[in-house]
Every structure is written in structure tokens, then in C-alpha cells.
C-alpha positions, 0 to 999 in steps of 0.5 A: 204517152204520145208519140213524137211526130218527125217535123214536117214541111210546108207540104205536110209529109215528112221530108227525107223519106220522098227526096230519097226517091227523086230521081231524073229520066236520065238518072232512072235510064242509067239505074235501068241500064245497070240493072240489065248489064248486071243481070244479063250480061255480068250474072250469067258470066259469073254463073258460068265460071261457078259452075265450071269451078264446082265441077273441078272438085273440092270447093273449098280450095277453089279460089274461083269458086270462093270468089265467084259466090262472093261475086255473086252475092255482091250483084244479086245484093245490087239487082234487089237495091236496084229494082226496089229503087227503081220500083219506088222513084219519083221521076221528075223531068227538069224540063218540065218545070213550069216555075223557073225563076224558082230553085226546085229539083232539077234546076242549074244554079248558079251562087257567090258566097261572101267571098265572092267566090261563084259555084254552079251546081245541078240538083239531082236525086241522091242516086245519081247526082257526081260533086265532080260533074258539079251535081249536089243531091236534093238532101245535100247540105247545099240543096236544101239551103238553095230549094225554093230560092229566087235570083238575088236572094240571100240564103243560108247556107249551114257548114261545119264551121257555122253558116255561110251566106250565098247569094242566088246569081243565076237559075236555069232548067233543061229546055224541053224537048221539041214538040 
């Protein structure tokens, strides 16, 4: 008996695993800059009061103690996601694309839905993409329906109540930078 195979994409790999490991220069800068804040700066401070709480006795009494090896464990739980995160992305710069009248990572686009109701939303690597800065994820619902989309035309967009058509009004990349 032979093994189930995931579906694959027109590229023929599979699909989540990859867009998991998008990411933009500038979100890989903000993963990079909280790796270094947590290990230089936040780890070294709680090291220091560990230290001076188990030197003041009994431990297991000691709410400083207690709550600073919690504390501990939480950042060095986010330094290895980070790392390994940071070790496995897939930087893609949006200002380098080259076919912009198309939806790809990276892109402002703009949509109506049939209500005629407009939405603008930049797609961004799971990591770094904010709803209320109007950033949807590359595996976002929204994203995929958008992925590869022209301007004027007409997709479907899959909810819980069903799916809903929007039509692609407007694409747009950063600009690169000057030379």
C-alpha cells in the first residue's frame, strides 16, 4: 500500500511548509532585532536577579526566584523559535519584483467585494504580517484567493459563510530602492 501524497502547486512542491518561511527584509530586521534585545539585554537582566534570589536562601519561597526561572525558560523558548526561524526564511524583497501587474508576496492590493465595500492589504510572511496595520499573511485566507490575480479580475474568496467574489481594483510593489 502506497502513501498518500500532500497536493502540490503548479511548482510542484508542497505548499504551507515554503510560505511559512516567507518573510521581507524588513520583517527578518524586526525578528533580528528581538533576537538581539532578548539575548543581550532582557536575558543577562533576569540572569542577574536569578542570581541574587538564589543567593538569598530558600528558593522555594522565593517569588523572585520562581518568577525569574519561568522568565527565563519563556526567552530561551523564543531565542531557539527565533534562530531557527531566522535560519529557515525565505527573504524576498517586494521591490524587487519584476512582474508587477500580478498578485505575488509582497504586493498592496487593493479589492471590492460584491457590496462594493474597498479593502487594501499588504501580503507579508506569517511572522510579520499586523490585520490592524492592514497586512494579511501569505497563508491567509484572503492571500491565497488574491495570489496571482490581475487587475479586473474576479476571484473567490472562501469564508465561513461560504465564498465571496472580490474583484482585484488596484496592485502595487515598493519602489526600489535608488541605485
Amino acid at each position: 500500500m502506497s502513501a498518500v501524497k500532500p497536493a502540490e502547486p503548479r511548482g510542484g512542491t508542497p505548499a504551507t511548509p515554503a510560505l511559512n518561511r516567507y518573510l521581507s527584509p524588513k520583517g527578518a530586521e524586526t525578528l533580528r532585532q528581538e533576537l538581539r534585545h532578548l539575548s543581550r539585554v532582557e536575558r543577562p537582566q533576569v540572569v542577574e536577579v536569578v542570581s541574587w534570589a538564589a543567593g538569598n536562601g530558600d528558593r522555594s519561597e522565593n517569588a523572585d526566584y520562581q518568577y525569574g526561572k519561568k522568565r527565563l525558560r519563556e526567552i530561551d523558548r523564543r531565542l531557539r523559535f527565533l534562530t531557527k526561524r531566522l535560519e529557515n526564511a525565505i527573504i524576498v524583497d517586494p521591490s524587487a519584483q519584476t512582474s508587477r501587474d500580478r498578485v505575488f508576496f509582497g504586493a498592496t492590493v487593493c479589492y471590492a467585494d460584491e457590496d462594493d465595500r474597498r479593502f487594501t492589504v499588504t501580503i507579508l510572511g506569517v511572522d510579520e504580517a499586523e490585520f490592524e496595520r492592514g497586512e494579511v499573511s501569505l497563508v491567509s485566507p484572503v492571500a491565497r484567493a488574491l495570489m496571482r490575480a490581475r487587475v479586473g479580475d474576479e476571484v473567490s474568496l472562501h469564508t465561513p459563510s461560504g465564498p465571496v467574489p472580490i474583484e482585484i481594483l488596484s496592485i502595487s510593489y515598493p519602489l526600489p530602492a535608488p541605485s
